[in-house]
C-alpha positions as a Markdown table, in Angstrom:
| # | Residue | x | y | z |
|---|---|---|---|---|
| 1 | Unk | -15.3 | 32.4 | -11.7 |
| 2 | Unk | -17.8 | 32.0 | -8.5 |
| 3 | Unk | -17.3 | 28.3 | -7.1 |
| 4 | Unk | -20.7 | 26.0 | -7.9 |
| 5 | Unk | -21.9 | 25.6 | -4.5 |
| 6 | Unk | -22.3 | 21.7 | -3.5 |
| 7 | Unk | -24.2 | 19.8 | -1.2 |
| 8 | Unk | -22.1 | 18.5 | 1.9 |
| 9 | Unk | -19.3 | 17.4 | 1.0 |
| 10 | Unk | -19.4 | 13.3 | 0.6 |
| 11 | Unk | -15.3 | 11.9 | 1.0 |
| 12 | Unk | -16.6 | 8.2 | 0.8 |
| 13 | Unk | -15.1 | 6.5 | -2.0 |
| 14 | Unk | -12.5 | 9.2 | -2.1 |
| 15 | Unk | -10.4 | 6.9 | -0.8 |
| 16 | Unk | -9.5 | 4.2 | 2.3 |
| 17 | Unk | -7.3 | 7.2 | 3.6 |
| 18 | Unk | -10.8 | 8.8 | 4.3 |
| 19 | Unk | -12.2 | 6.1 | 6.9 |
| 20 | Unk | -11.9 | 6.4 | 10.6 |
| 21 | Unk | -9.9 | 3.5 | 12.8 |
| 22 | Unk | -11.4 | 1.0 | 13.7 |
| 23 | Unk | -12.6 | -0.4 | 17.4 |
| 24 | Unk | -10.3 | -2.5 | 18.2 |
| 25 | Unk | -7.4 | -0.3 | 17.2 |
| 26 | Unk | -8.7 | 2.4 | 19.6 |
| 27 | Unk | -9.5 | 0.4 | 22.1 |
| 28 | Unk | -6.0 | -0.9 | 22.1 |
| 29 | Unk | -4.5 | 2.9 | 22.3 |
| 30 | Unk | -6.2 | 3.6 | 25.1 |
| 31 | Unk | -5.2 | 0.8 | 26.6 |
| 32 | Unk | -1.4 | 1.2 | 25.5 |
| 33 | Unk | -1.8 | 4.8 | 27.4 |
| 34 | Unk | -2.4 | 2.9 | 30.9 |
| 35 | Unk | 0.2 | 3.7 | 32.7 |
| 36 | Unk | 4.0 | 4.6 | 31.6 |
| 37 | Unk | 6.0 | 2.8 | 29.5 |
| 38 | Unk | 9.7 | 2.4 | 28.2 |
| 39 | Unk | 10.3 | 4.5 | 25.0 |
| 40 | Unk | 12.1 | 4.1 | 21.7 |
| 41 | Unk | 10.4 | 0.9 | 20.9 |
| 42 | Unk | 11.9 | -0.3 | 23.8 |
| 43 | Unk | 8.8 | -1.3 | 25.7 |
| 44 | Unk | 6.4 | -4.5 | 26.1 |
| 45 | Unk | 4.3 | -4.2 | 23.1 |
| 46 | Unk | 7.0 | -3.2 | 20.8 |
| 47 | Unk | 9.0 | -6.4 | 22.1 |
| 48 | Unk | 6.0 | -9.3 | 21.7 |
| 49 | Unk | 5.1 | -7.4 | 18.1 |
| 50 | Unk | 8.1 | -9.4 | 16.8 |
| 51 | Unk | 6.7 | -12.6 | 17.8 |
| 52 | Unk | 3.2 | -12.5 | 16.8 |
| 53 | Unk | 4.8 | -11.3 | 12.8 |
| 54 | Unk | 7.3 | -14.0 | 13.5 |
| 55 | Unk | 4.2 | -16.2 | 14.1 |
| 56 | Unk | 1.6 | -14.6 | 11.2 |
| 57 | Unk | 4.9 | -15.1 | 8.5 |
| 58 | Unk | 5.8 | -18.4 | 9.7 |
| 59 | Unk | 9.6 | -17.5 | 9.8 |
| 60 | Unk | 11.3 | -14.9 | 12.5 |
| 61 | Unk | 10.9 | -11.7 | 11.3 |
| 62 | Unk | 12.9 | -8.2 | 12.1 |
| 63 | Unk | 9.7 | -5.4 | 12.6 |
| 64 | Unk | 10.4 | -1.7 | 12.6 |
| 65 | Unk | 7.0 | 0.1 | 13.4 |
| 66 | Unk | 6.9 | 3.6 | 11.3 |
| 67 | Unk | 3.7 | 6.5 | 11.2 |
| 68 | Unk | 3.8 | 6.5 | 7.3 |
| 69 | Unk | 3.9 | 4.4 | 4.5 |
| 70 | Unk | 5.9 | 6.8 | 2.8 |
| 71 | Unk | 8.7 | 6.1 | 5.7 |
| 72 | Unk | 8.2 | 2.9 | 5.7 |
| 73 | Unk | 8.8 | 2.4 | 1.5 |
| 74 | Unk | 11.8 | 4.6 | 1.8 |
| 75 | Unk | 13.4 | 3.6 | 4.6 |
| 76 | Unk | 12.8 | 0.3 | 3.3 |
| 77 | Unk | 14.6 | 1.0 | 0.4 |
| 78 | Unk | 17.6 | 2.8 | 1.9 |
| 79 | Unk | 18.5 | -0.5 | 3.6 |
| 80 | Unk | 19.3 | -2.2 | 0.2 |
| 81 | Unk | 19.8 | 0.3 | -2.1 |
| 82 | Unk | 23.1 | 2.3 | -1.6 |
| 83 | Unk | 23.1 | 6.1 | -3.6 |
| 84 | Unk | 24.7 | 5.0 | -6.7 |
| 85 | Unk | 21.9 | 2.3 | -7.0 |
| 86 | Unk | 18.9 | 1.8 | -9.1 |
| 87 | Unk | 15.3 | 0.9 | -8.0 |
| 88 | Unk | 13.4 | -0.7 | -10.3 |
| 89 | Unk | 9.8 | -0.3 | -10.1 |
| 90 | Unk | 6.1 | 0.3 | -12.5 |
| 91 | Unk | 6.1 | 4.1 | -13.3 |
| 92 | Unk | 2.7 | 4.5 | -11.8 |
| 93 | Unk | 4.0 | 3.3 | -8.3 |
| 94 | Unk | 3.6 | 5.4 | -5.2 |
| 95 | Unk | 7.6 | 5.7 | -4.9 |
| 96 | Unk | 7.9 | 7.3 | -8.5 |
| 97 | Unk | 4.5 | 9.3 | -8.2 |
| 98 | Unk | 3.2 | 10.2 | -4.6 |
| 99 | Unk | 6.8 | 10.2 | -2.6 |
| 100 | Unk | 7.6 | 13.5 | -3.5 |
| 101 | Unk | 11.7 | 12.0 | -4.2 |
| 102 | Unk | 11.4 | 10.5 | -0.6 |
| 103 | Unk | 12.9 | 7.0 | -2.1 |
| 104 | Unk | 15.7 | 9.1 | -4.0 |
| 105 | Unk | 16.4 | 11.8 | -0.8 |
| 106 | Unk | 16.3 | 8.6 | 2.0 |
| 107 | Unk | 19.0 | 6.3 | -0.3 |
| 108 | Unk | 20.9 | 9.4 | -0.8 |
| 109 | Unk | 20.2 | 9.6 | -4.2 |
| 110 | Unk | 19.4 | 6.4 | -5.4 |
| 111 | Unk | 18.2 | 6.2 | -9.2 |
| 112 | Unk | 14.2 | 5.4 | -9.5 |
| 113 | Unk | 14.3 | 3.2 | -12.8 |
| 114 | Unk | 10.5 | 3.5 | -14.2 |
| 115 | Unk | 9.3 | 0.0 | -16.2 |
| 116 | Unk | 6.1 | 0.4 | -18.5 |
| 117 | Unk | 4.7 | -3.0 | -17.1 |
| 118 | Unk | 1.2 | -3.7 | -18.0 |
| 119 | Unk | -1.7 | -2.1 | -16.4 |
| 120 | Unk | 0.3 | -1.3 | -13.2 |
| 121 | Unk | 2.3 | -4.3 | -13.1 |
| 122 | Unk | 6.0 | -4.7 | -13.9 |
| 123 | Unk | 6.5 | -8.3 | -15.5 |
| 124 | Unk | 9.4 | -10.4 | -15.2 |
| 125 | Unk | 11.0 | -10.4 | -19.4 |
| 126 | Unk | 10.7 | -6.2 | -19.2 |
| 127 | Unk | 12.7 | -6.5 | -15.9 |
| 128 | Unk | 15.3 | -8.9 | -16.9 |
| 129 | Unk | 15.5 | -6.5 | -20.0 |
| 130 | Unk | 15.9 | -3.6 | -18.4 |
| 131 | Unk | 18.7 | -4.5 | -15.7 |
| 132 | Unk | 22.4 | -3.4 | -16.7 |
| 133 | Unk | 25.3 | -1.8 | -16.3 |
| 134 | Unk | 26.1 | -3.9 | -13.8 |
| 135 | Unk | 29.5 | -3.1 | -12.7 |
| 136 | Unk | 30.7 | -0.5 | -15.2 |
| 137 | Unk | 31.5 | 2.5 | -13.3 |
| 138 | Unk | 29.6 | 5.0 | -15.4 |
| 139 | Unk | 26.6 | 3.5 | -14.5 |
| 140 | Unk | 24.3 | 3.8 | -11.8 |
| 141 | Unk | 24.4 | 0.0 | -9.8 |
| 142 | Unk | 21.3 | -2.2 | -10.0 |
| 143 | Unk | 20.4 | -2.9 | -6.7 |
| 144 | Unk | 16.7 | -3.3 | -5.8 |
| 145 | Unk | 13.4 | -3.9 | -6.9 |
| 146 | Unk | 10.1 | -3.1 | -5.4 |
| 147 | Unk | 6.5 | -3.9 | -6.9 |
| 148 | Unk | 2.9 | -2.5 | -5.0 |
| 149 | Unk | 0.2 | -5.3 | -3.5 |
| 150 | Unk | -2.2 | -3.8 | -4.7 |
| 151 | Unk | -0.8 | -2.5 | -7.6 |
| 152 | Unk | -2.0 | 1.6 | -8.6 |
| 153 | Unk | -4.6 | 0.2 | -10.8 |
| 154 | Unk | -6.4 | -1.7 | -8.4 |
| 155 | Unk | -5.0 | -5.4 | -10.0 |
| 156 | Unk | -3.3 | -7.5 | -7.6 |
| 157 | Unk | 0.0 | -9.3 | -8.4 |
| 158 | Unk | -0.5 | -13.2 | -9.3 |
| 159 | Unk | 1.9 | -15.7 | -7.0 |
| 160 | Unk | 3.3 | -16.8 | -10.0 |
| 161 | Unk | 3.9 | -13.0 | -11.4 |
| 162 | Unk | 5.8 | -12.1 | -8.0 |
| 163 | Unk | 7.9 | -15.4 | -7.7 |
| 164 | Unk | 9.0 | -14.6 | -11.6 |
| 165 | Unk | 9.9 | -11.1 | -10.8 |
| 166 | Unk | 11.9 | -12.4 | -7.8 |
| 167 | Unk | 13.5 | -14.7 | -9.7 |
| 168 | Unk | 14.4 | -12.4 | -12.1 |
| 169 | Unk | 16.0 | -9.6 | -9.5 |
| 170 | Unk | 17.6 | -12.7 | -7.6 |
| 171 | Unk | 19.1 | -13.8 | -10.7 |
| 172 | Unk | 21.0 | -10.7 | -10.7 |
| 173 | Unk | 21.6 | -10.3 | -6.8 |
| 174 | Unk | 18.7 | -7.7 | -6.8 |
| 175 | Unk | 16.8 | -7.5 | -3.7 |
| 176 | Unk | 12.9 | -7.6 | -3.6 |
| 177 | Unk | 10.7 | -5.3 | -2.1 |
| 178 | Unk | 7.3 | -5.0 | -1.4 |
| 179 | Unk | 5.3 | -2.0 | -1.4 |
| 180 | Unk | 2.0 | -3.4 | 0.7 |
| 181 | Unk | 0.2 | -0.3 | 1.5 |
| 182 | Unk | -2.7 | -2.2 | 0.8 |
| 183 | Unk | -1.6 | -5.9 | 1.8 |
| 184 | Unk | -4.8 | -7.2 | 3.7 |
| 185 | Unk | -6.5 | -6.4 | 0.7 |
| 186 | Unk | -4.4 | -7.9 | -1.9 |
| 187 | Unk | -4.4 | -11.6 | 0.8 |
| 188 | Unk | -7.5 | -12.0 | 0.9 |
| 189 | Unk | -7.8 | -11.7 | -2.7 |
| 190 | Unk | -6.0 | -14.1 | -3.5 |
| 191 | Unk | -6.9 | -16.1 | -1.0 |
| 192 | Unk | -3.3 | -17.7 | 0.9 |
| 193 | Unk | -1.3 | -16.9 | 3.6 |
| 194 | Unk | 1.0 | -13.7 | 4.6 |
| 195 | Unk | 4.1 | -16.2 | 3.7 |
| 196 | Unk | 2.7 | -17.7 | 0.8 |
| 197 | Unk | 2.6 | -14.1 | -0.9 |
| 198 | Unk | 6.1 | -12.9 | 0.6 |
| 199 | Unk | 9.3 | -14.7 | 1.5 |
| 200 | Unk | 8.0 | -17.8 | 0.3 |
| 201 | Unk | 7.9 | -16.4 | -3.4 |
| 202 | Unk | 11.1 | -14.2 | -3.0 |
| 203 | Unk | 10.4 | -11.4 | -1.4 |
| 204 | Unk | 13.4 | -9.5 | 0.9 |
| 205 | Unk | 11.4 | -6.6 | 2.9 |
| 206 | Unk | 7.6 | -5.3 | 2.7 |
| 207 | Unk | 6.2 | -2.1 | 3.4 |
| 208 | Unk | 3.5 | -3.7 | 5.7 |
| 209 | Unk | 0.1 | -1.1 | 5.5 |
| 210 | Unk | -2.3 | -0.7 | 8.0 |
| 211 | Unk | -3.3 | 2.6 | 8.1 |
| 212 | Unk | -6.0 | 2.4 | 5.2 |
| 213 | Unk | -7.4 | -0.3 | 6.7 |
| 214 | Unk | -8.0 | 0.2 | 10.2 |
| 215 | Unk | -5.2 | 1.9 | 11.7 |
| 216 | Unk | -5.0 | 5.4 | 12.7 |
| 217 | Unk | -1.2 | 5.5 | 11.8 |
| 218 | Unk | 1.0 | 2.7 | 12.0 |
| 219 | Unk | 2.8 | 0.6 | 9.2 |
| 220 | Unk | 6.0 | -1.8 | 9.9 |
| 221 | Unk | 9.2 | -2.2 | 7.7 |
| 222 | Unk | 9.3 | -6.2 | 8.0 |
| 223 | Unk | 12.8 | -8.2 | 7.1 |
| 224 | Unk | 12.4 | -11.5 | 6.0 |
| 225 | Unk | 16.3 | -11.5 | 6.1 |
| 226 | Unk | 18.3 | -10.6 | 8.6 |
| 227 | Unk | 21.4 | -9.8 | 6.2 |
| 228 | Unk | 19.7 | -6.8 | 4.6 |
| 229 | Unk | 18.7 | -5.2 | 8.2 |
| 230 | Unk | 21.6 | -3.4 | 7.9 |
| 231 | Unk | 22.1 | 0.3 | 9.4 |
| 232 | Unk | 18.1 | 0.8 | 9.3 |
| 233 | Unk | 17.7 | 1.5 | 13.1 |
| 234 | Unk | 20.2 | 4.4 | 12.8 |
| 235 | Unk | 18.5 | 5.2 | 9.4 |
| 236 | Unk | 15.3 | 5.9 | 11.0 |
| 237 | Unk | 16.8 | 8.1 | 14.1 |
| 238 | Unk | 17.9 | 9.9 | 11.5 |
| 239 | Unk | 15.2 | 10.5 | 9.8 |
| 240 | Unk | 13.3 | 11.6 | 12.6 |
| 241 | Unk | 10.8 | 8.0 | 12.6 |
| 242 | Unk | 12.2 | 6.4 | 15.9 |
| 243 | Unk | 9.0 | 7.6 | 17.8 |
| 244 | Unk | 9.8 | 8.0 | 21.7 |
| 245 | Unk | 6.1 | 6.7 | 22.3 |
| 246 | Unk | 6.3 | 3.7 | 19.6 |
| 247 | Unk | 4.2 | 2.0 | 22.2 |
| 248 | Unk | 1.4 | 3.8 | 20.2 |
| 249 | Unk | 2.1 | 2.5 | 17.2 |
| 250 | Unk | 2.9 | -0.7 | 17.8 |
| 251 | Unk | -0.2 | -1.1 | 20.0 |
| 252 | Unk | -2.4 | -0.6 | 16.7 |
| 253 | Unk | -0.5 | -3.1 | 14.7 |
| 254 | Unk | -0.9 | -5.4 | 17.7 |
| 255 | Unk | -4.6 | -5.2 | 17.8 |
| 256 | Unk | -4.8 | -4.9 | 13.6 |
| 257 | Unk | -3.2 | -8.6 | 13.7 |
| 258 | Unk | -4.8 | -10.2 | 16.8 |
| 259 | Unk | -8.5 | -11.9 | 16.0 |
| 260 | Unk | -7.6 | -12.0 | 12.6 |
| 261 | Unk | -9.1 | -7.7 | 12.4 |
| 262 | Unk | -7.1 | -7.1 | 9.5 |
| 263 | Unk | -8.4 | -9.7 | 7.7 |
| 264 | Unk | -12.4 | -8.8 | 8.1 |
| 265 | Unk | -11.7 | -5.7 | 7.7 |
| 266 | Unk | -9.9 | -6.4 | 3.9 |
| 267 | Unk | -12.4 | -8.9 | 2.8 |
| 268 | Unk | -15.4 | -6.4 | 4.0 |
| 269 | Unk | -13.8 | -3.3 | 2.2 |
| 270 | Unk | -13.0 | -5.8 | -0.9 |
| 271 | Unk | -16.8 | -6.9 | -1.0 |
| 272 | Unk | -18.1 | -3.5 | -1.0 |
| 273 | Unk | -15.4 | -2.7 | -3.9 |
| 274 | Unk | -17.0 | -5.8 | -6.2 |
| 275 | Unk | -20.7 | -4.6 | -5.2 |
| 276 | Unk | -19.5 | -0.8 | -6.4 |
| 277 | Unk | -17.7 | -2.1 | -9.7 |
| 278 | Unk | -20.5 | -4.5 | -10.4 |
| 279 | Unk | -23.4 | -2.0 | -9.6 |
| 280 | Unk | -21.1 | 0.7 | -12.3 |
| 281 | Unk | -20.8 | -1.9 | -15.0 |
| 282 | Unk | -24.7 | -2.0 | -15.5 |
| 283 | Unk | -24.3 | 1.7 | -16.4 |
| 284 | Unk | -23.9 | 1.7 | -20.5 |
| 285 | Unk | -22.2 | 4.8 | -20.1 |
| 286 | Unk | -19.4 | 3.8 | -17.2 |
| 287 | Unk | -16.9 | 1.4 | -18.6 |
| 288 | Unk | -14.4 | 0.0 | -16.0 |
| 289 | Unk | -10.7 | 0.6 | -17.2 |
| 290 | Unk | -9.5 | -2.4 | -15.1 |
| 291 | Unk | -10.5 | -5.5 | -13.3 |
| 292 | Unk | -11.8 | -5.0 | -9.6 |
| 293 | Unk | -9.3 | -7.1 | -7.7 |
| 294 | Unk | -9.8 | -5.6 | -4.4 |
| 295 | Unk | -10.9 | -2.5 | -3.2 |
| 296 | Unk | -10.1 | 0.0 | -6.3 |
| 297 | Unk | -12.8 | 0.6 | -8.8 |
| 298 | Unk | -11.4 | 2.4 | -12.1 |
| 299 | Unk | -14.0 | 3.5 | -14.4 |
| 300 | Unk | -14.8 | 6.0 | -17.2 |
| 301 | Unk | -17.4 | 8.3 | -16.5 |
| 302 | Unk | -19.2 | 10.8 | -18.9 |
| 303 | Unk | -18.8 | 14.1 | -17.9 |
| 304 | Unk | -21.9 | 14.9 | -17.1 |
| 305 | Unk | -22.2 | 12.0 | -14.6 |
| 306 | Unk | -19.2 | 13.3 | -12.7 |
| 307 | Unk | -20.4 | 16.8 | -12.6 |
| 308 | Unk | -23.3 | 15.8 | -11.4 |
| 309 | Unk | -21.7 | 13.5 | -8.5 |
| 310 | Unk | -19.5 | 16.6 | -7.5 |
| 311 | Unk | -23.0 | 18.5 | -7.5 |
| 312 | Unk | -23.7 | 16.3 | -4.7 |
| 313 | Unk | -20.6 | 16.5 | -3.0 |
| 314 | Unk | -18.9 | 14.0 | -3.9 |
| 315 | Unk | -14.6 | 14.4 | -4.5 |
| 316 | Unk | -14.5 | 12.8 | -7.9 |
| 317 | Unk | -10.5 | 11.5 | -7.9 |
| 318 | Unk | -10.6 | 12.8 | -11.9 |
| 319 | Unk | -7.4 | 11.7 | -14.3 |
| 320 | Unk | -6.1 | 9.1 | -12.7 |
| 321 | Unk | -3.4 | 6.7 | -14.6 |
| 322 | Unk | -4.2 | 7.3 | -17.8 |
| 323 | Unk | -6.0 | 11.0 | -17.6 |
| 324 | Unk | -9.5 | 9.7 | -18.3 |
| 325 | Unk | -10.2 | 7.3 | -15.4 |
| 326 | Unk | -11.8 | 8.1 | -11.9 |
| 327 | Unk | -10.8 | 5.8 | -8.9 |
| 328 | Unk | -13.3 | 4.8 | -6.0 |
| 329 | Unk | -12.2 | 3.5 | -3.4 |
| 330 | Unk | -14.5 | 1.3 | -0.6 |
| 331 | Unk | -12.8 | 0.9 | 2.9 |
| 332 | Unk | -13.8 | -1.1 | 5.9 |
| 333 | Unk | -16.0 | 1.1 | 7.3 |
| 334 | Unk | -17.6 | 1.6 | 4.0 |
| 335 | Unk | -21.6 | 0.0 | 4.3 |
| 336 | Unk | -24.1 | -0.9 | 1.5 |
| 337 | Unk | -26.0 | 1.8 | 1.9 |
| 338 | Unk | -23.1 | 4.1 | 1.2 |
| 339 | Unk | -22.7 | 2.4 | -2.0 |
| 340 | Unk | -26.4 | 2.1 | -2.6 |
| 341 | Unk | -26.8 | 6.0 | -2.4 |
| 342 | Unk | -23.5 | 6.2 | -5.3 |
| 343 | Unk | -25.5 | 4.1 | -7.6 |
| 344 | Unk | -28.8 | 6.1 | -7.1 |
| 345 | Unk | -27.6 | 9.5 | -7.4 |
| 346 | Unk | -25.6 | 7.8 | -10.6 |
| 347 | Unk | -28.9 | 7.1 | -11.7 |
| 348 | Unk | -30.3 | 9.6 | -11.6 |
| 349 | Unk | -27.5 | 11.9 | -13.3 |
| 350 | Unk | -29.5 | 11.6 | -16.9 |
């Protein structure tokens, strides 16, 4: 079959992975590259990094820059979860769907348990449900739990709905982990503090992301306690994520957290998300599948809406979640005209 020939190709909305760093994260490589440094995380940069977490968490924090969120969510996990050991976690997450067995092949072959939740958040009774086995041999151990800020369908977890899931792992001397790939998002969202949404309400270790919003590729595994640290320096050697040049990477997240970057840059890509959801709901035809919490617009589109959006280029992210919904994503380079031109050509799809 000959491939329908598009106009150029349009990745906006594809998703954040699409957008470009930002600025101030460039302008801080380039000035990381001045000069040479000591390697291994080692050098100045690296060193202050822990500070100015310590400082944005309001407790002392243990910060291991990695490239990838992938690394960072399994090496996160390898820490507290030994190879006999279950990880309970929503089954849309990115560690059952999009890790290609990374959590499983990092612990060693730790057990992904998948929880039905409810849409794309695990709650607290189906967890306390679900964990067993506890100490009977034949089983595989409960040992961790980890929950996504944002969540895959674009909702972000309630304070109340993480301290009740931490509650519940604590309960059972479960740790708690946090998959933030989208974290800046999911704060200013709900509107309180980095330690109001972690440690404060029970959780162990977060994946903190920056790469889809600003970075060009730099997330951190951050401890909130020092117990759990464990063997994850000689974990990451091993794995091939103790960068010689970390200087790099931890120069983005330095510039990401200084002048509160991070922050504009979430609440712009989240404001452009609301304008794209509430510019689809006055479509009859597009129903949204979930509420726009962030930056994550789910909808149902007729097909002849998304053929004619791939017409024009467009990547339409078709059968998401639950096979019939397309997810757009707005980033924090995203501007109103971008979204704008969605919603005309939408129009104009009839």
């Amino acid at each position: 079959m000959a491939k329908i020939k598009t106009k150029r190709e349009r990745v906006k909305f594809a998703s954040d992975n699409v957008a470009g760093a930002c600025p101030e994260v460039l302008d801080a490589v380039l000035k990381a590259n001045d000069g040479d440094s000591t390697p291994y995380g080692n050098d100045e940069i690296s060193t202050e990094l822990q500070d100015k977490f310590s400082e944005i968490f309001e407790k002392e924090v243990i910060v291991f820059p990695t490239a990838s969120g992938t690394a960072a969510n399994a090496l996160a996990l390898s820490t507290m979860t030994p190879s006999f050991g279950n990880i309970y976690c929503h089954k849309l997450s990115h560690i059952n769907t999009d890790e290609c067995g990374a959590p499983e092949f990092y612990t060693g072959g730790g057990k992904l348990i998948a929880l039905q939740g409810i849409d794309g958040k695990i709650t607290a009774d189906e967890l306390d449900q679900s964990i067993g086995g506890k100490g009977i041999v034949h089983h595989t151990q409960p040992s961790s739990v980890s929950i996504t800020q944002v969540c895959e369908t674009g909702e972000v977890y309630q304070i109340d709905e993480i301290k009740k899931i931490s509650d519940v792992a604590h309960k059972h001397n479960l740790n708690m982990h946090m998959d933030g790939a989208r974290f800046a998002n999911a704060l200013v969202s709900l509107d309180v503090t980095p330690a109001e949404m972690t440690w404060k309400v029970g959780i162990d270790v977060l994946s903190f992301g920056a790469t889809k919003n600003g970075c060009l590729a730099a997330e951190a595994i951050i401890f909130f306690k020092k117990d759990i640290v464990g063997n994850i320096a000689f974990l990451m050697k091993r794995a091939g994520h103790l960068l010689s040049k970390m200087r790099f990477v931890s120069a983005q997240l330095d510039a990401y957290i200084s002048d509160d970057v991070w922050l504009r840059n979430a609440k712009h890509a989240n404001k452009m998300g609301k304008k794209l959801s509430e510019g689809l709901s006055n479509h009859s035809d597009i129903k949204l599948s979930y509420p726009t919490e962030a930056n994550e617009v789910f909808a149902k589109f007729p097909r002849n809406m998304i053929e004619h959006l791939n017409s024009e280029g467009y990547k339409m992210n078709e059968d998401e979640l639950d096979g019939k919904s397309t997810r757009l994503v707005t980033a924090w380079n995203t501007q109103d005209s971008d979204v704008d031109q969605l919603l005309e050509i939408l129009k104009n799809s009839n």
